[in-house]
Structures are given as C-alpha cells and as structure tokens.
C-alpha positions in Angstrom: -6.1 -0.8 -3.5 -4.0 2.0 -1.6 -1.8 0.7 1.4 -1.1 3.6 4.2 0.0 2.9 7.3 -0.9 4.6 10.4 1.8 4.5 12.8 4.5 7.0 11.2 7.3 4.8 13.5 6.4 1.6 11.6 6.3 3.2 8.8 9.9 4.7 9.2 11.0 1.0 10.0 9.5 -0.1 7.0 11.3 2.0 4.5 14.7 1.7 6.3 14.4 -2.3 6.1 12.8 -1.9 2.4 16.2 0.4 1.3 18.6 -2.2 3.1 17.0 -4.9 0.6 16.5 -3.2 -2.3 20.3 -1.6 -2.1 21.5 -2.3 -5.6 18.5 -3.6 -7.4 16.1 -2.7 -9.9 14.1 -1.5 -6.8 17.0 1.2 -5.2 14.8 3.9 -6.8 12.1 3.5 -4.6 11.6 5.3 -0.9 13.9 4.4 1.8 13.6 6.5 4.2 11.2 9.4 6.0 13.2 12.1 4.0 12.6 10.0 0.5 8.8 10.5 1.5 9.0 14.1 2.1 11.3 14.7 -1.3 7.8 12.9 -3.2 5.4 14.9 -0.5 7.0 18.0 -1.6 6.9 17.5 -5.5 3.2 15.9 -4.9 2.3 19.1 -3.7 2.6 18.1 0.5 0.6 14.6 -0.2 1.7 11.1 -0.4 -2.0 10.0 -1.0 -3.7 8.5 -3.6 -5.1 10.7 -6.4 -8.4 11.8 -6.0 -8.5 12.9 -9.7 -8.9 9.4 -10.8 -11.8 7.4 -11.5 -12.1 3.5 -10.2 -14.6 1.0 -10.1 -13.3 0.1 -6.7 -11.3 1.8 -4.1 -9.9 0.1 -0.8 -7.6 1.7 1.6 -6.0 -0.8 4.0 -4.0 0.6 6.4 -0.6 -2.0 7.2 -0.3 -1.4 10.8 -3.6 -2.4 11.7 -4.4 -6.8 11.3 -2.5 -8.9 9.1 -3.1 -10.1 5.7 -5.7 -12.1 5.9 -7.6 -9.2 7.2 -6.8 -7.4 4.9 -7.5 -10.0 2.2 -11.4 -10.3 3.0 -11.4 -6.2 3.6 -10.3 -6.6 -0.1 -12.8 -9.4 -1.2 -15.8 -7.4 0.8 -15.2 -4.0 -1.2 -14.9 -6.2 -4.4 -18.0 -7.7 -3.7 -19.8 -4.6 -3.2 -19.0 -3.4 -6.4 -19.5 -6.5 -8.2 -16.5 -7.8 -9.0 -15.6 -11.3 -8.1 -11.9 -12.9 -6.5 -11.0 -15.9 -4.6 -8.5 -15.5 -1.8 -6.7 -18.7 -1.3 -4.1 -17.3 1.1 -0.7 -16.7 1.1 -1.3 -13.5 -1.4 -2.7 -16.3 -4.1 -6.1 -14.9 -6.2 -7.9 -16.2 -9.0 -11.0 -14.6 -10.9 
C-alpha cells in the first residue's frame, strides 16, 4: 500500500505535527518538514513516489486527504480482492487473514 496525500498544505501540517511527536525518539529520523521531503526528493532523483522498479502482487495508492479510514480500509480489501488475496477489516486498523 502507498499513502500520498493530495493537498501539499495538509501534508505540510502533517509532518510538522509528526516531528513535534517524534522529537527524541527512535522515530526523529524520519521527515518533519517540507524541506525534509525535498532533501529525500533530491537524493530520489526529484521523486518521493513509490518505486516503479519493483514487482507486487498488489498495489494500492490511497491518498490521506481524501475519506477517512474506513474508506480507505475497503479501497484496501477491494484491490486485495481483485488479486486474490483475502483480509478482514474489523475496524479500528485491526486485520486478520
């Protein structure tokens, strides 16, 4: 599954509140800001996307800004389904096989 998120000022939000939590922990290393995003743009070559050199069974892109996560929970369970792979969604990010 690849998360993007459409709206470039949510995303921005996003990050900022992500690097005021994760100040200190395990996590610090990750993005925090528009400018982290552009340092891994740059050294990805000007992309933040998703490789297209590798090879999945099943690809879903859901895009954050756009429904919530139940939405984004049966977008999930319908591509799975279509490539023959079977999850339960029982809400609250809980899935069994």
């Amino acid at each position: 599954m690849e998360c993007t998120v459409s709206d470039a000022d949510v995303w921005a939000r996003r990050l900022a509140a992500r690097g005021a939590e994760d100040a200190g922990t395990a996590r610090a290393h990750k993005p925090s800001s528009m400018d982290d995003v552009n340092v891994v743009m740059q050294r990805n070559d000007g992309s933040e996307r998703w490789s297209e050199g590798v090879n999945v069974r099943c690809r879903v892109v859901i895009d954050t800004a756009l429904g919530d996560s139940d939405a984004h929970a049966m977008q999930v369970l319908r591509a799975l389904a279509f490539a023959s792979l079977e999850l339960t969604y029982h809400g609250d990010c809980r899935w069994n096989q």
